[in-house]
Each structure stands twice: as C-alpha cells, then as structure tokens.
C-alpha positions in Angstrom: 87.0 57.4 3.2 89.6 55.2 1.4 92.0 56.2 3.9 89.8 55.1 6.9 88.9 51.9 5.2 93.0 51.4 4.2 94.0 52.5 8.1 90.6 49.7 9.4 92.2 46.9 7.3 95.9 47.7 8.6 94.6 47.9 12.3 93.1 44.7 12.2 95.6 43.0 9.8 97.8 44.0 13.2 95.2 42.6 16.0 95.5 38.9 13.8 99.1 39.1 13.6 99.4 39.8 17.4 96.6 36.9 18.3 98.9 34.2 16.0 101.6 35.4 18.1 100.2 35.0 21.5 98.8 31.7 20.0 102.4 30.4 19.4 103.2 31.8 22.9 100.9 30.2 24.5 101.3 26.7 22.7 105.5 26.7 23.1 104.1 27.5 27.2 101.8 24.4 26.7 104.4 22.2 25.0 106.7 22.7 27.6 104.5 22.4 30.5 103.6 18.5 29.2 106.8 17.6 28.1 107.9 17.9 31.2 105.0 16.3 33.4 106.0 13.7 30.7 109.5 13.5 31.7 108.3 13.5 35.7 106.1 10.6 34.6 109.2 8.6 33.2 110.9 9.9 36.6 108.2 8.9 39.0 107.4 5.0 37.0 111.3 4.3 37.6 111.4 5.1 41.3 107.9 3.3 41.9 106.2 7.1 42.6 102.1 6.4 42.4 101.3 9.3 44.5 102.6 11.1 41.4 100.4 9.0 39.1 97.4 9.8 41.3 98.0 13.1 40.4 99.1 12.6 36.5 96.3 10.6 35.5 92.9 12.1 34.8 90.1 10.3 36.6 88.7 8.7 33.2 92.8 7.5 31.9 93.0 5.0 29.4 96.5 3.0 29.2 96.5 0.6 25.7 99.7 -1.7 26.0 100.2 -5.1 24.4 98.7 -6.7 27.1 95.7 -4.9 27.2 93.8 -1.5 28.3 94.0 -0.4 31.8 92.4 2.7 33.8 94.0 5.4 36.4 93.3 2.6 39.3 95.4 -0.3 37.2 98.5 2.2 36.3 98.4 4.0 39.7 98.9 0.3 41.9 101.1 -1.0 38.9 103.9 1.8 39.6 103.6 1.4 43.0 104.4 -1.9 42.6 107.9 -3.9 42.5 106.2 -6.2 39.3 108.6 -3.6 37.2 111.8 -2.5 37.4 113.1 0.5 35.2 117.2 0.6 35.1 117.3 3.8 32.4 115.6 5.4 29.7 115.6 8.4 26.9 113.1 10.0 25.7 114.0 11.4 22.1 112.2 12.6 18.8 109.4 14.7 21.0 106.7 16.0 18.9 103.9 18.2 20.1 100.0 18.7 18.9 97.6 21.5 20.0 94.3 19.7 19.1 92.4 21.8 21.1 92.3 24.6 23.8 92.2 22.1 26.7 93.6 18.9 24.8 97.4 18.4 23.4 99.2 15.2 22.5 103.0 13.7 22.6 104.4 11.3 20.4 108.2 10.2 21.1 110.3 7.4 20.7 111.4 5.9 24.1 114.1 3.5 24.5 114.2 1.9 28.1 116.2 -1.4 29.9 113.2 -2.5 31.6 111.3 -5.5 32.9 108.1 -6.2 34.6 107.1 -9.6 35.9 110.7 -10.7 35.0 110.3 -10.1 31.1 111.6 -7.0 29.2 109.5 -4.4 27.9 109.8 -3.8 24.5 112.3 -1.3 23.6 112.0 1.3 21.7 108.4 2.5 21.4 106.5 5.1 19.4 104.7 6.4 22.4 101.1 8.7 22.1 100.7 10.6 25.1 97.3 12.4 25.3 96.9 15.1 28.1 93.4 17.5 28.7 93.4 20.8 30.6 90.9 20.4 33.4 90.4 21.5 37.0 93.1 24.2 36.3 95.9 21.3 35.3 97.1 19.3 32.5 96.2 15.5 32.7 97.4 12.3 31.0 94.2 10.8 29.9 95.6 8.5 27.3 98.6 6.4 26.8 99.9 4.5 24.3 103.4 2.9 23.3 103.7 1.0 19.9 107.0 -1.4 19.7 109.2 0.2 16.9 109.8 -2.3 14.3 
C-alpha cells in the first residue's frame, strides 16, 4: 500500500509539472501573439491604417492620453486622419503579464518623432497596453502612455 500511495503522489507530482509546462507554453504563444498585434498597431498608426484599428480595438476600448480618454470610435477616425504624423519609432523594454485566461497586458518604453496637430508627442513613454481574448481574438481594450520623466 505504501508503494501505491508513493507511485499516486509521483504520478500526479508528474501531471502538475506537465500542466506548469503547457502553462508557460501557452503564455510565451500568448506573449508573442500581442507583442506583435502591438507592433502592427505601431505599424498601422504611422501609415494612417484605421481599418486595422477597427479590428485592434475591442468594441468597449478605452484610450487615457494627456489630453484626455477616448473610445474605439475617437482612436479609429484619429489614425485615419492626417492630424498626426509618425516619422519613426522603437519599441524597447517589453514586458508581458498573464492576468488572466482571456486578459494579458504590455508595458514598454516607446520613443517616437512624432506630431499631431503640429505639436510633438511626448517622447519616450511608459506605455500600458491591455488586450482580452474574445470572439476567438486578442483585443486592445486599454491604452495608456505615461511621458517618462
């Protein structure tokens, strides 16, 4: 009976072991899956790309920038737009958080040489990039840059 009991413990000591693993499988997939829809978002704001952004943005996407917080609508007409202009930028630092099975977050430092409505946006940023799994997809549902002091 000690034997069965010793083998039972082993077995499932195993089954754990082989659950963290698929775990940390399945969140490196996940990481690099949104890193880069949030490289294609960096992509598709510089060349003006909304139809992207349509698809990017969960329906209920919350922007927070220094001038105040916008939804999918305001971010999807604003890249369209020519209000801003995006010569280059790099995306460094990334940092990735499973929070929970269908929602993950980014934080990065971006540096950019960009303007909209003639001014410069401040460069670099801490950025917080929020996605959620939903309708088979990840989504960006929040968005946040913070000037670096």
């Amino acid at each position: 009976m000690p034997r069965l009991i010793l083998v039972l413990m082993c077995f499932l000591g195993c089954l754990t072991g082989m659950a963290w693993a698929s775990e940390a499988v399945d969140d490196a997939s996940v990481k690099n899956e949104i890193v880069a829809l949030e490289r294609q978002s960096w992509a598709a704001w510089k060349g003006h790309d909304g139809k992207f952004y349509e698809g990017f943005l969960s329906s209920d996407h919350i922007e927070v920038a220094p001038n105040g917080v916008s939804g999918k609508a305001q971010v999807v007409a604003s890249v369209a737009g020519p209000a801003c202009t995006v010569e280059s930028y790099a995306l460094s630092a990334i940092k990735f958080a499973r929070i929970a099975a269908d929602v993950a977050a980014l934080t990065y430092r971006a540096e950019q040489k960009a303007t909209c409505g003639g001014k410069p946006v401040p460069s670099p940023a801490w950025t917080t990039s929020v996605y959620v799994h939903r309708d088979g997809r990840w989504q960006n549902m929040i968005y946040q840059p913070t000037p670096a002091s």
